[in-house]
TIBATOR-654535 format. One record per residue: chain; z, x, y of N, C-alpha, C in turn; residue in one letter. Coordinates in nm, 2 decimals. Layout:
<nodes>
> A;Z;X;Y;Z;X;Y;Z;X;Y;A;
...
</nodes>
This chain:
<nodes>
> A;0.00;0.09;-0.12;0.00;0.00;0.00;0.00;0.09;0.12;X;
> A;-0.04;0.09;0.24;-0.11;0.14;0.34;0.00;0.09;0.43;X;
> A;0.00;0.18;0.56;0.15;0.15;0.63;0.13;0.02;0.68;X;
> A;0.01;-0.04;0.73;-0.01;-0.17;0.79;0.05;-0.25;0.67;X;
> A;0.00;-0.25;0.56;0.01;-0.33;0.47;0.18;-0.36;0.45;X;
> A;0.28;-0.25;0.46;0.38;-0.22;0.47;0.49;-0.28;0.58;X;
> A;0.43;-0.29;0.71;0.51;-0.35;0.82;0.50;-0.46;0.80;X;
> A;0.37;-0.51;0.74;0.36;-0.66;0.74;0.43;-0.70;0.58;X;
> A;0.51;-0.65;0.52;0.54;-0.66;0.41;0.67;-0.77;0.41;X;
> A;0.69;-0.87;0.34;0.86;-0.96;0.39;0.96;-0.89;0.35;X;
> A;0.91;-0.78;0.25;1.05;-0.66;0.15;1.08;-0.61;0.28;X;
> A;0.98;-0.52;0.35;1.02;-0.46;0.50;1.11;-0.54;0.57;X;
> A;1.03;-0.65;0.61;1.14;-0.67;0.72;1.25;-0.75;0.68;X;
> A;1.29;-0.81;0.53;1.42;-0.80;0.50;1.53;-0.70;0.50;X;
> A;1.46;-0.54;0.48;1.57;-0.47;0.50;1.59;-0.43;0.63;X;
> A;1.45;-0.47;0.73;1.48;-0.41;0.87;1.58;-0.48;0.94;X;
> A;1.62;-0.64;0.90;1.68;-0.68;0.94;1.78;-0.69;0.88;X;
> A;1.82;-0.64;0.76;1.96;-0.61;0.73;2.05;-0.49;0.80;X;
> A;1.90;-0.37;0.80;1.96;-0.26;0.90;2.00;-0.29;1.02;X;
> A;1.95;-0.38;1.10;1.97;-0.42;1.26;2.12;-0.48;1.26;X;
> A;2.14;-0.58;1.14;2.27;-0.66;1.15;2.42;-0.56;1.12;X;
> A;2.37;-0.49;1.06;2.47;-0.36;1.01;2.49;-0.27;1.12;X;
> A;2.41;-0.23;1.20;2.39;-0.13;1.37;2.48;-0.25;1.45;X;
> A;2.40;-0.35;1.49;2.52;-0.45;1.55;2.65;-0.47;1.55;X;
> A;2.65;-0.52;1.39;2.82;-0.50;1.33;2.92;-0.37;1.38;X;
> A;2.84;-0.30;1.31;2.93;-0.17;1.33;2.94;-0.12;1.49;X;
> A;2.85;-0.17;1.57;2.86;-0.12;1.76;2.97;-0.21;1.78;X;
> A;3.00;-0.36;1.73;3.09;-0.46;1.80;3.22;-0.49;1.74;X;
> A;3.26;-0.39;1.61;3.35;-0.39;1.55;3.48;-0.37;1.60;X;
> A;3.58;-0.41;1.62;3.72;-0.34;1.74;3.82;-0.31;1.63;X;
> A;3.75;-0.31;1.52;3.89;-0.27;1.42;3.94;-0.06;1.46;X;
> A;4.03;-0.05;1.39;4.03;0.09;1.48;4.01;0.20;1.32;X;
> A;3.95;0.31;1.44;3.87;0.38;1.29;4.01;0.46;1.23;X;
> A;3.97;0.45;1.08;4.02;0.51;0.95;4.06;0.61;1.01;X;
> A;4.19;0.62;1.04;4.31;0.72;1.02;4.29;0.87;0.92;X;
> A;4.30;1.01;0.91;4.26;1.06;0.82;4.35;1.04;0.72;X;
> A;4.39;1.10;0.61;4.50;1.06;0.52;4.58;1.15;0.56;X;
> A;4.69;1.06;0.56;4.83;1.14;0.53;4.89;1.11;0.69;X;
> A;4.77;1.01;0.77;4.82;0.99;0.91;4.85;0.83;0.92;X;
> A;4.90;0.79;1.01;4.96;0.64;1.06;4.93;0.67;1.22;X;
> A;4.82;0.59;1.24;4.82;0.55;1.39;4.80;0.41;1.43;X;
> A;4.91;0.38;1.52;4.91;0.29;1.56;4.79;0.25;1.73;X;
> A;4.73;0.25;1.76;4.63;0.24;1.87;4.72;0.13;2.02;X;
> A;4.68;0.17;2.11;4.74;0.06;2.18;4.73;-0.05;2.24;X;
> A;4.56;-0.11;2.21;4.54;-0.20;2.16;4.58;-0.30;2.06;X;
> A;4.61;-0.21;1.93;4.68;-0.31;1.82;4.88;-0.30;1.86;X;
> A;4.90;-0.22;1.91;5.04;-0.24;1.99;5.06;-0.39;2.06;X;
> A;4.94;-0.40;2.16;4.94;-0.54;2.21;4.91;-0.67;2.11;X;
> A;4.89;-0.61;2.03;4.88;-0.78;1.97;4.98;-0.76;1.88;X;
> A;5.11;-0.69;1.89;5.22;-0.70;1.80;5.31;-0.75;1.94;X;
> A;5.29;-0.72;2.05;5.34;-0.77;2.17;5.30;-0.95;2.19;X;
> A;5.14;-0.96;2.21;5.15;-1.07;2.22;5.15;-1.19;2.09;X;
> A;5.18;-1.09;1.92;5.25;-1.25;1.84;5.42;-1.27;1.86;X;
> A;5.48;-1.12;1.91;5.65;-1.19;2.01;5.62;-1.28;2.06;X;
> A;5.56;-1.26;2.17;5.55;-1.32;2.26;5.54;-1.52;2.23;X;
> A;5.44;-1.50;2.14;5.36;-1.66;2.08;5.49;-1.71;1.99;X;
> A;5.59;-1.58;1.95;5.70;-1.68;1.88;5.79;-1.70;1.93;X;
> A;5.85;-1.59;2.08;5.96;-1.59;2.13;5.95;-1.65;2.30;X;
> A;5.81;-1.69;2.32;5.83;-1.75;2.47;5.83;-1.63;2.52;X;
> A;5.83;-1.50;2.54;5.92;-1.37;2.64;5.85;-1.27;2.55;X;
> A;5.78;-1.16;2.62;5.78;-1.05;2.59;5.85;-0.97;2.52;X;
> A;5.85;-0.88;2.46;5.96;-0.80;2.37;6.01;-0.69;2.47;X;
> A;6.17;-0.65;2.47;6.19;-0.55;2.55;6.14;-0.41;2.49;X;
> A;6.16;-0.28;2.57;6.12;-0.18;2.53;6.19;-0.11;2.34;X;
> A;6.35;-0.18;2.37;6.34;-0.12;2.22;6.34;-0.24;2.12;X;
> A;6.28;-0.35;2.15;6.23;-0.45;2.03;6.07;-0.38;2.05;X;
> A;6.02;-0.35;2.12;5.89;-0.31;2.07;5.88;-0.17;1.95;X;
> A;5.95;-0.15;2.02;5.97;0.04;1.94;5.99;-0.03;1.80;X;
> A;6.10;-0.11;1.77;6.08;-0.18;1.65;6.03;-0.23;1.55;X;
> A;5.95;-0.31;1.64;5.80;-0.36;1.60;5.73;-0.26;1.57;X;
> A;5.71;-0.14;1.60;5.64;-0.05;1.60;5.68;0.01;1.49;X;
> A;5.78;0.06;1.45;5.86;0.10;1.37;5.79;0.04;1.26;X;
> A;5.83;-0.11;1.28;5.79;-0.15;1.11;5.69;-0.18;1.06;X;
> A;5.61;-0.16;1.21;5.39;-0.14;1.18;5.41;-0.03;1.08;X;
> A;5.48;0.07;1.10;5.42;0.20;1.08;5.49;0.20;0.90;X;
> A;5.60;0.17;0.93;5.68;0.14;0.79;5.57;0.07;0.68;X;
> A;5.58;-0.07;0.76;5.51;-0.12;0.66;5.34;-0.08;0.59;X;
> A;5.31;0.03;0.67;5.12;0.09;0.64;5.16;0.16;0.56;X;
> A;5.31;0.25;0.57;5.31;0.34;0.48;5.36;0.30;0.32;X;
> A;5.42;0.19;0.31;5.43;0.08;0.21;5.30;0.09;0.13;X;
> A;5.27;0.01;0.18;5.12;-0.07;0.15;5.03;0.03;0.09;X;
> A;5.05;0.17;0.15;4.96;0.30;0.12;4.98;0.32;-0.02;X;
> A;5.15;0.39;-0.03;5.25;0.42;-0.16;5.25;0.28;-0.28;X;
> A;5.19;0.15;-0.21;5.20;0.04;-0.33;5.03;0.09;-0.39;X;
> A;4.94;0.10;-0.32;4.88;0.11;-0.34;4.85;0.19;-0.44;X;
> A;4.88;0.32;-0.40;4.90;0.44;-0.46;4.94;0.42;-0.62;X;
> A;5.06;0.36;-0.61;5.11;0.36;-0.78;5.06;0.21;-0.81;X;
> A;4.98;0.13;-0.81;4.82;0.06;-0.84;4.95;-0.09;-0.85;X;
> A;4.99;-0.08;-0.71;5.05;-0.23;-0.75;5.01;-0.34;-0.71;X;
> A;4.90;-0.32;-0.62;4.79;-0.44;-0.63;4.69;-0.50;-0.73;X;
> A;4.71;-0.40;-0.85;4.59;-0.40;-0.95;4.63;-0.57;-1.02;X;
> A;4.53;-0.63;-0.98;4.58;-0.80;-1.10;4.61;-0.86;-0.98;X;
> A;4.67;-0.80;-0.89;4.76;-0.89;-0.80;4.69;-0.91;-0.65;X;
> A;4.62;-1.06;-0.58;4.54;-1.10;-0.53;4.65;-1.12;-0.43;X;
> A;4.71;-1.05;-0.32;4.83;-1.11;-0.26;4.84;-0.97;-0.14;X;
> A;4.87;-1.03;-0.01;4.87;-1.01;0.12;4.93;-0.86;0.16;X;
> A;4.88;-0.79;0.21;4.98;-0.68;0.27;5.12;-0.68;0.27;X;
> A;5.18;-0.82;0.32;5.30;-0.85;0.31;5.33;-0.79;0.19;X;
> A;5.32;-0.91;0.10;5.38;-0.89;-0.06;5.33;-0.72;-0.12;X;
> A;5.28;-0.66;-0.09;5.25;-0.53;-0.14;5.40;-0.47;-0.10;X;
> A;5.39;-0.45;0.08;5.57;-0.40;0.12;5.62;-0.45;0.10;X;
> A;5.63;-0.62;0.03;5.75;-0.60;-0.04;5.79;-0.57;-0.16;X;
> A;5.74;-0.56;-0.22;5.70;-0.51;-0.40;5.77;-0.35;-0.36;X;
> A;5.75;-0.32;-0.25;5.81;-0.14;-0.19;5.90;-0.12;-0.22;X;
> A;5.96;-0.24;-0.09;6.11;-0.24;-0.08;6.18;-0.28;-0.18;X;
> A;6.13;-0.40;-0.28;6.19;-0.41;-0.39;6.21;-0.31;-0.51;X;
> A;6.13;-0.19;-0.50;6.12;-0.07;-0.54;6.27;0.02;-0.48;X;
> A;6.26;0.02;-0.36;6.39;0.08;-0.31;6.48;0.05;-0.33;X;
> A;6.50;-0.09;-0.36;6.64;-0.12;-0.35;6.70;-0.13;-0.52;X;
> A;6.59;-0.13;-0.56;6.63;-0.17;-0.73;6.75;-0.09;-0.80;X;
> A;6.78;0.04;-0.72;6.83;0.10;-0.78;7.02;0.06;-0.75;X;
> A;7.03;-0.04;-0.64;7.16;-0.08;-0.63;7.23;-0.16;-0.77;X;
> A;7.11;-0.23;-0.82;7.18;-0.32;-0.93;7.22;-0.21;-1.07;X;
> A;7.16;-0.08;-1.06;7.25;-0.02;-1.16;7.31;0.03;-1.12;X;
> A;7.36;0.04;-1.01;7.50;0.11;-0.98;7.62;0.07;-1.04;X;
> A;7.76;0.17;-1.06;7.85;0.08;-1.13;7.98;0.06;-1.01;X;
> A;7.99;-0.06;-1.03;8.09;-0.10;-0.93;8.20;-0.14;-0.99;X;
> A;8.26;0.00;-1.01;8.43;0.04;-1.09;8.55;-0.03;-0.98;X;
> A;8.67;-0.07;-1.02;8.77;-0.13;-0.91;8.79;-0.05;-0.81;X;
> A;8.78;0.11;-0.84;8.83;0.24;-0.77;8.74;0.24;-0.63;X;
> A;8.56;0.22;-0.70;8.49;0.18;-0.54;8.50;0.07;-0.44;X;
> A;8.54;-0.06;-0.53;8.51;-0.18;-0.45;8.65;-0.17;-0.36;X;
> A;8.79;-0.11;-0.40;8.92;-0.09;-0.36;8.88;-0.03;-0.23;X;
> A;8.82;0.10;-0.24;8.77;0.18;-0.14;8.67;0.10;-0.03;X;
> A;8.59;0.03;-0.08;8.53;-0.02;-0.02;8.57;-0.17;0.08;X;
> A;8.67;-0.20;0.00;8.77;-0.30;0.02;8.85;-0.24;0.18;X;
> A;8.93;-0.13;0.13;8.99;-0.08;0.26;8.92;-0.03;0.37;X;
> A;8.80;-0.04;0.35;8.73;0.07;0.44;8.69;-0.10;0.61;X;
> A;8.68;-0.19;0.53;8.68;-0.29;0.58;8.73;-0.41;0.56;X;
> A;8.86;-0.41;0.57;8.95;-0.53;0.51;8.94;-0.65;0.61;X;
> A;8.94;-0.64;0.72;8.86;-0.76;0.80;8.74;-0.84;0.78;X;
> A;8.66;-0.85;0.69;8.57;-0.90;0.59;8.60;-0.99;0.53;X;
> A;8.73;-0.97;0.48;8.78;-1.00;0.35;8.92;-1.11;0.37;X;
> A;8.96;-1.08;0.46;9.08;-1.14;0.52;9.10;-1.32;0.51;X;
> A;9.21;-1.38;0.51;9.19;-1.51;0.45;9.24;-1.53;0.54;X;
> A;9.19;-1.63;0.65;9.22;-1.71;0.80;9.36;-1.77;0.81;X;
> A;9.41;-1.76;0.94;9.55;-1.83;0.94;9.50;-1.94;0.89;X;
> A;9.66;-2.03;0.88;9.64;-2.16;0.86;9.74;-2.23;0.94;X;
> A;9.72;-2.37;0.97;9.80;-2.43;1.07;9.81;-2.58;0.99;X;
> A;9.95;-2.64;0.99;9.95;-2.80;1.00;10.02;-2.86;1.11;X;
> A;9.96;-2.94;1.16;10.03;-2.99;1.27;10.00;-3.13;1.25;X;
> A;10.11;-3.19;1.36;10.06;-3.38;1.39;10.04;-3.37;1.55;X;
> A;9.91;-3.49;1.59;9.93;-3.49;1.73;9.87;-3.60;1.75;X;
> A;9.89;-3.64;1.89;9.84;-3.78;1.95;9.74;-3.70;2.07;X;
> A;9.63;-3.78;2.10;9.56;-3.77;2.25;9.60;-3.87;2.37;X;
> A;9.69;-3.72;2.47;9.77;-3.86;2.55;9.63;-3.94;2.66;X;
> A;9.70;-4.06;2.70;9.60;-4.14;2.76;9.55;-4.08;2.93;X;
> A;9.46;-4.09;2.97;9.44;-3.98;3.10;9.51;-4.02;3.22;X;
> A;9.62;-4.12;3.20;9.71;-4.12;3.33;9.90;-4.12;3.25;X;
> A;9.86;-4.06;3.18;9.99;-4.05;3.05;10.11;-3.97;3.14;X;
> A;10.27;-4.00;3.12;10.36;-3.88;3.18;10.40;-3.83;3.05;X;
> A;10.35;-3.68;3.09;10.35;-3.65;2.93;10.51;-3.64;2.92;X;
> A;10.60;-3.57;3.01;10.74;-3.57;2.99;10.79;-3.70;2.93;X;
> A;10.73;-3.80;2.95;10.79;-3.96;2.91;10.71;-3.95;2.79;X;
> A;10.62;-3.92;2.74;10.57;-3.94;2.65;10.63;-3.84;2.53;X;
> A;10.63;-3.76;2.57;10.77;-3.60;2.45;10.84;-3.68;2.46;X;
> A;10.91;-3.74;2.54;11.08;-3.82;2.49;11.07;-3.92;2.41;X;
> A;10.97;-3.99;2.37;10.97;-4.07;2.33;10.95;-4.04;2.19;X;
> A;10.88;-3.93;2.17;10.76;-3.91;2.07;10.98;-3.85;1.99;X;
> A;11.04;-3.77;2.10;11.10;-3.67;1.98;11.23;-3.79;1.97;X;
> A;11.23;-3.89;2.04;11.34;-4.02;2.01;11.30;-4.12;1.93;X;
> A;11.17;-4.08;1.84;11.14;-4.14;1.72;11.02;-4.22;1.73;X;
> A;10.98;-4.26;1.82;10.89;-4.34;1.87;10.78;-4.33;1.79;X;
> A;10.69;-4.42;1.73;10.57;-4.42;1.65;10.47;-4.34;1.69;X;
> A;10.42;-4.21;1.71;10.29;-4.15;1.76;10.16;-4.24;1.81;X;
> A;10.18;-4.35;1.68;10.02;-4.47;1.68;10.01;-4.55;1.81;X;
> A;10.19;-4.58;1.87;10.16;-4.61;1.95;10.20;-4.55;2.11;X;
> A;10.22;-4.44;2.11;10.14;-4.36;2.26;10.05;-4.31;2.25;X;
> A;9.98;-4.27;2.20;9.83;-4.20;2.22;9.75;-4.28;2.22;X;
> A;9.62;-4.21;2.25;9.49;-4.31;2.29;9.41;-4.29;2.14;X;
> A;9.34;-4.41;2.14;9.25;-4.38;2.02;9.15;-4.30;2.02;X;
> A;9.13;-4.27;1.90;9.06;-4.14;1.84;9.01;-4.15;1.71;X;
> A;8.92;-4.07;1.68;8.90;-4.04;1.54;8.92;-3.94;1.49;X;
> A;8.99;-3.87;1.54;9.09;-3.72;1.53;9.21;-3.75;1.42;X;
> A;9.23;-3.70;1.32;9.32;-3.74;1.26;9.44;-3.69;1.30;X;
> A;9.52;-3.79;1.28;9.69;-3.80;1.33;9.75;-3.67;1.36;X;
> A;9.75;-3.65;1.17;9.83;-3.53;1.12;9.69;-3.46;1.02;X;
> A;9.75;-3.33;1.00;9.66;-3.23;0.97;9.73;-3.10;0.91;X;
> A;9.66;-3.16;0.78;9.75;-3.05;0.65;9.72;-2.97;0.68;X;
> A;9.79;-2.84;0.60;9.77;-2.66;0.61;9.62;-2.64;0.58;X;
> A;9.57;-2.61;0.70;9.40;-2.58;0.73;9.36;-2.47;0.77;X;
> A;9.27;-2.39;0.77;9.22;-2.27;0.79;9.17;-2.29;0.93;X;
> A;9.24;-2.20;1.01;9.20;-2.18;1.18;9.04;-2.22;1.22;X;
> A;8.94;-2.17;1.12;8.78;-2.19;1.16;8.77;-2.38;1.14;X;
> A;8.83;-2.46;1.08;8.80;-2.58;1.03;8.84;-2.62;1.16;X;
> A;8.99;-2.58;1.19;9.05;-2.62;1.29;9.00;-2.67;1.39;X;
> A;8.90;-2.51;1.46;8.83;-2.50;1.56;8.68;-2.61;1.53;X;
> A;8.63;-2.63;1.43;8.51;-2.73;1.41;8.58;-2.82;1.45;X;
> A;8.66;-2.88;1.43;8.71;-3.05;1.43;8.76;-3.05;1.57;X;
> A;8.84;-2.97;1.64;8.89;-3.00;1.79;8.83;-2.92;1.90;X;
> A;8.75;-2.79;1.83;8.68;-2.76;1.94;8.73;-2.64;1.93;X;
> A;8.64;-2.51;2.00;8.67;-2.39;2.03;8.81;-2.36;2.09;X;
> A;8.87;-2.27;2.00;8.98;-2.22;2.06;9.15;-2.30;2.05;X;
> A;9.10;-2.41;2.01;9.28;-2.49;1.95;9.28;-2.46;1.91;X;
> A;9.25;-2.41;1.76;9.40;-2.30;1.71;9.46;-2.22;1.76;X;
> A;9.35;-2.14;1.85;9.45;-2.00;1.96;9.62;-2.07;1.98;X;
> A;9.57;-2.26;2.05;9.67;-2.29;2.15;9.80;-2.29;2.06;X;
> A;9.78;-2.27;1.94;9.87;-2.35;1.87;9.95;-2.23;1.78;X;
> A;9.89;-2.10;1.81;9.94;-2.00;1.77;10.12;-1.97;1.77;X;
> A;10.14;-2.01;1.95;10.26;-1.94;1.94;10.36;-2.07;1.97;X;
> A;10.30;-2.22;1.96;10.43;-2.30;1.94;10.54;-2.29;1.82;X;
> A;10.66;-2.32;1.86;10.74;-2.37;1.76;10.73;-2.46;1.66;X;
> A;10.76;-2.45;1.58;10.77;-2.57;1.41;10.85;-2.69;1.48;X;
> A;10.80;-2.75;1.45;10.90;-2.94;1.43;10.96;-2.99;1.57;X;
> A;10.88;-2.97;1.73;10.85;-2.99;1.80;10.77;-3.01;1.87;X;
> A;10.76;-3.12;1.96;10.61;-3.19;2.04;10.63;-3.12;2.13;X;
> A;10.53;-3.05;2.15;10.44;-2.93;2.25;10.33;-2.99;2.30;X;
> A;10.35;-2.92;2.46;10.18;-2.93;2.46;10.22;-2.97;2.64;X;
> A;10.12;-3.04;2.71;10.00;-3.11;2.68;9.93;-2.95;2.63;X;
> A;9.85;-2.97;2.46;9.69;-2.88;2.45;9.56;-2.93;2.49;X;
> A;9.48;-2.87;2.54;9.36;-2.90;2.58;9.29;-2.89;2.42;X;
> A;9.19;-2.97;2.40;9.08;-2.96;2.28;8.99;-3.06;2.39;X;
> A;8.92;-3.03;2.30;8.75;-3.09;2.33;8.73;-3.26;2.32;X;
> A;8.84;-3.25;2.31;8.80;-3.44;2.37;8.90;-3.46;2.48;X;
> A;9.03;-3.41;2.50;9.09;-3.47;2.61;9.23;-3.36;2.60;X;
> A;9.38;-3.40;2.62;9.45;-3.36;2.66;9.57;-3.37;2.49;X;
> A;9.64;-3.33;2.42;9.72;-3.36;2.32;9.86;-3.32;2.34;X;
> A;9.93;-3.39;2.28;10.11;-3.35;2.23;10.08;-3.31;2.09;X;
> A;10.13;-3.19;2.03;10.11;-3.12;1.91;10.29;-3.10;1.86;X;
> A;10.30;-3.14;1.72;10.40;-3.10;1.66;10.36;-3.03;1.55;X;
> A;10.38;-2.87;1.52;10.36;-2.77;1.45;10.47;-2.85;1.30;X;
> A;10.39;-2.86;1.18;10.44;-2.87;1.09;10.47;-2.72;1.01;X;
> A;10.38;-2.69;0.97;10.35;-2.56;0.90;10.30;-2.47;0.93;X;
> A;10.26;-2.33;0.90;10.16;-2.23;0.91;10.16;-2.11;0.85;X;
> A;10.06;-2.04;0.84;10.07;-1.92;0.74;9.97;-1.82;0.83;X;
> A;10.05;-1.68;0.83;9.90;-1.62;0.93;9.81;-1.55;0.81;X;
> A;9.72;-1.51;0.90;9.55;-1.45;0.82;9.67;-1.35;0.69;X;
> A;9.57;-1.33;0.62;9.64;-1.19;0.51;9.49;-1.19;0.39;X;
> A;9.54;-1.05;0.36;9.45;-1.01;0.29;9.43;-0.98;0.13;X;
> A;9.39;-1.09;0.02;9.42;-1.10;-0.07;9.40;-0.97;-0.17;X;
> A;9.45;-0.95;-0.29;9.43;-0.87;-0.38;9.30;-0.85;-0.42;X;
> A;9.22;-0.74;-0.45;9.10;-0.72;-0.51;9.09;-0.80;-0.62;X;
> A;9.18;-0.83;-0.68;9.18;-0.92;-0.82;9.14;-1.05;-0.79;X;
> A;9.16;-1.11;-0.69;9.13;-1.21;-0.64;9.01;-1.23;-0.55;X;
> A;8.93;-1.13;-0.54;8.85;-1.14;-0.44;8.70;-1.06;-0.47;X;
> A;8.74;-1.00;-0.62;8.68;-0.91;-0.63;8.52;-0.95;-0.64;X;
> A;8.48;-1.06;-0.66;8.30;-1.10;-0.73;8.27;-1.09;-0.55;X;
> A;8.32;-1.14;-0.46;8.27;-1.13;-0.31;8.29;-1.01;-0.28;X;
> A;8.36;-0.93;-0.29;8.38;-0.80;-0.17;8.23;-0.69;-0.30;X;
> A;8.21;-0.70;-0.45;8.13;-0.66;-0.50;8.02;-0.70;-0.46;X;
> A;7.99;-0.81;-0.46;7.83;-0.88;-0.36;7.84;-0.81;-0.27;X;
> A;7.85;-0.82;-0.16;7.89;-0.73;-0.05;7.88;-0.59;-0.02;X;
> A;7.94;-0.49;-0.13;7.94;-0.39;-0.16;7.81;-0.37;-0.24;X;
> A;7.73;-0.45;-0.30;7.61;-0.39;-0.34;7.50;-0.42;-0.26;X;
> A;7.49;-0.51;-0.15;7.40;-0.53;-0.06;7.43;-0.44;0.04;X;
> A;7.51;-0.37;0.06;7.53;-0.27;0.12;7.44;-0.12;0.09;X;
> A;7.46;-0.13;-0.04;7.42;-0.01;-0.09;7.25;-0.04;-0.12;X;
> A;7.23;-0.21;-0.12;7.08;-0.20;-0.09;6.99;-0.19;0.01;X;
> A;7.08;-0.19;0.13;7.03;-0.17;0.25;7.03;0.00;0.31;X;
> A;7.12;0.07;0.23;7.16;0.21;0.26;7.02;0.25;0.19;X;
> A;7.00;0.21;0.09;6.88;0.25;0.01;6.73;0.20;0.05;X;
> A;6.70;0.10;0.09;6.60;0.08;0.17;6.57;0.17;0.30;X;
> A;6.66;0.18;0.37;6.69;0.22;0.53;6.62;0.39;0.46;X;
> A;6.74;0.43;0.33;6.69;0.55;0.29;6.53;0.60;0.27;X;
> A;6.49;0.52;0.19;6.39;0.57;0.11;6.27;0.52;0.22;X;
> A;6.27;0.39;0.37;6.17;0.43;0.44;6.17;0.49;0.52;X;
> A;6.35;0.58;0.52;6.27;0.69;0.61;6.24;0.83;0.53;X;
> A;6.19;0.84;0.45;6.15;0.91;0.39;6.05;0.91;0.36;X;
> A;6.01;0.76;0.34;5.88;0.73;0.35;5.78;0.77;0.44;X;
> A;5.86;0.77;0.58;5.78;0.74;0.70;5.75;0.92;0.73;X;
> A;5.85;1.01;0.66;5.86;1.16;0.69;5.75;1.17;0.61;X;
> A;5.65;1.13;0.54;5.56;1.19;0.44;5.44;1.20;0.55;X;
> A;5.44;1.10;0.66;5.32;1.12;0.73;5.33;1.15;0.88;X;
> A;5.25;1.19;0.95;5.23;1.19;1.07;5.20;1.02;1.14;X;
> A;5.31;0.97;1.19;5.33;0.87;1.24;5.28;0.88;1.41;X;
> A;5.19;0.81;1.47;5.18;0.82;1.61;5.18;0.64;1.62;X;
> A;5.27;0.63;1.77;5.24;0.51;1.83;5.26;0.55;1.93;X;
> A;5.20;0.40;1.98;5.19;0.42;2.17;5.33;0.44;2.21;X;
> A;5.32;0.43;2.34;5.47;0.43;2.43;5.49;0.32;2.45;X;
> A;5.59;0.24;2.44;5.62;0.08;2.45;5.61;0.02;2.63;X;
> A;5.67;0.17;2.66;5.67;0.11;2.80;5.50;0.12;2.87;X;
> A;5.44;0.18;2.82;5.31;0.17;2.87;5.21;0.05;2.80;X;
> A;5.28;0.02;2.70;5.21;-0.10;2.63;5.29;-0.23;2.70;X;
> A;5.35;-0.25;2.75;5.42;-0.33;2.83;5.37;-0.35;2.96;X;
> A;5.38;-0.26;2.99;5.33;-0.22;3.17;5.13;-0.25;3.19;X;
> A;5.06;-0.31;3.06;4.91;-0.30;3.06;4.87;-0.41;3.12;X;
</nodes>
């Protein structure tokens, strides 16, 4: 075939015009070019569009060290995805970048569930943070909500000369009296901070007026027991939970930054990706 014969051929200009669409593609493409190996670049372009999906979830820009963050765990997560890659754990498996880092991380951390968590660690571990662990005061008291032009002096006399509670106080759906309760319930049902008020009354006297969250009270301290902190024998399946998510986070934390030391990591500057 003869070159005329050739231009005018449909084989020709099927592939001329495959070549054209391929030259196009490739001039209009904004993905950012292939990294060599063993590098992680973050571009500051794709910086901004880790800025503006904050932004589309948080209403607000990210500050300088949420972006560093973010940036952080671009770079974390590529090098995930490289190392999943690497030991073929996409093979079979039709599933998102995400699920690759996390297949990582669950790599990292796997090694907390064989750990042995003997009484001697969780003990140690126990004391190292016994505020964790600690079992909340507890308070019983009885009380009325006085009415908002109540004298509360006339109303204690009455209350400690026997007088029915049902009838000086205003109605409520507050219960009367209130068994030995843990301070946090406390604070749900009357509001932030009545148990503080009730800390340093006396037992088996009407106190008060206390402020709570619906109005003004007379409080008579029945009972109470303060915070304390139970025996590991008693506590031990929680403070172990605890103590091993611990050690699966020490091990993640570990192993991506070790991760992240295998490569030359570059990102933008956050304040300049901010400031565009």
């Amino acid at each position: 075939m003869n070159l005329r014969g050739i231009l005018h051929s449909p084989l020709f200009h099927f592939f001329a015009l495959g070549a054209l669409i391929f030259i196009v593609f490739a001039a209009l493409e904004d993905e950012p070019t292939a990294a060599p190996p063993g590098e992680i670049i973050l571009t500051e372009q794709d910086a901004s569009r880790l800025v503006q999906q904050f932004t589309a979830t948080w209403n607000r820009e990210p500050t300088r060290q949420e972006l560093d963050g973010l940036m952080r765990s671009w770079a974390l997560e590529e090098a995930n995805v490289r190392e999943a890659l690497a030991l073929g754990l996409d093979r079979g498996d039709a599933v998102i970048r995400q699920r690759l880092n996390q297949k990582i991380r669950f790599l990292a951390e796997s090694g907390a569930a064989a750990l042995e968590a003997n009484d001697a660690i969780l003990q140690s571990y126990l004391d190292e943070a016994p505020e964790r662990f600690l079992q909340p005061a507890r308070i019983a008291f009885d009380q009325i909500m006085l009415p908002p032009d109540a004298a509360v002096d006339e109303v204690r006399a009455a209350l400690e000369s026997g007088a029915a509670p049902s009838e000086l106080g205003s109605p409520s759906l507050l219960p009367p009296s209130v068994p030995i309760t843990p301070a946090p319930i406390i604070d749900r049902t009357f509001g932030e901070r009545f148990h503080e008020a009730l800390v340093d009354l006396p037992k088996g006297r009407w106190e008060g007026p206390v402020k709570s969250g619906y109005g003004q009270h007379l409080v008579r301290v029945t009972d109470r027991t303060d915070a304390f902190l139970p025996p590991l024998s008693e506590i031990r399946d929680r403070v172990e939970a605890e103590w091993r998510a611990l050690q699966m986070r020490e091990m993640r934390e570990t192993f991506g930054q070790a991760l992240l030391d295998r490569y030359s990591v570059t990102l933008p500057d956050a304040e300049k990706v901010l400031n565009q």
